[in-house]
C-alpha positions, 0 to 999 in steps of 0.5 A: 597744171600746165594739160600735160601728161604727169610722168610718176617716177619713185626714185630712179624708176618710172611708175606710170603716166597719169594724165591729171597729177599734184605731185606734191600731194602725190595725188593722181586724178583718173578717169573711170570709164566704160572701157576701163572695164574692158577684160584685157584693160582691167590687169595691167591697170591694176598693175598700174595702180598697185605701182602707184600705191607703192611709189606712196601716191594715192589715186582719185577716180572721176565718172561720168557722172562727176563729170555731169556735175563739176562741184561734185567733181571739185568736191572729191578731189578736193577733199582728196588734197586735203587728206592727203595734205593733212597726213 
């Protein structure tokens, strides 16, 4: 991981950009927020997510409370690797 944007592509045809990425696991670390939750938000991130899950990646959600507790943090997105590791 170099801190750059990870742009997801299925083929040919780009998917999205997610700013925390493993691409060998197809695993995208997303930050959830208040104003993800925001009402013209909340669509076209579930469009985003829904192209994800098509394009086979699965996607790992971080608060603000993991972020308040880093081995926490860890945790889940490592258990999130090995799953995806394992399948």
């Amino acid at each position: 991981m170099d801190g750059r944007s990870t742009y997801v592509h299925h083929g040919s045809r780009w998917v999205a950009t997610v700013g925390l990425a493993f691409p060998s696991h197809r695993l995208a670390v997303e930050y959830d927020g208040v104003w993800q939750g925001a009402p013209l938000q909340v669509g076209s991130d579930r469009e985003r997510l829904n192209r994800l899950h098509a394009a086979g990646w699965e996607v790992v959600f971080i608060t603000r409370e993991h972020l308040r507790d880093p081995h926490r943090m860890i945790c889940t997105v490592r258990a999130a690797l090995q799953a995806r590791h394992a399948a």
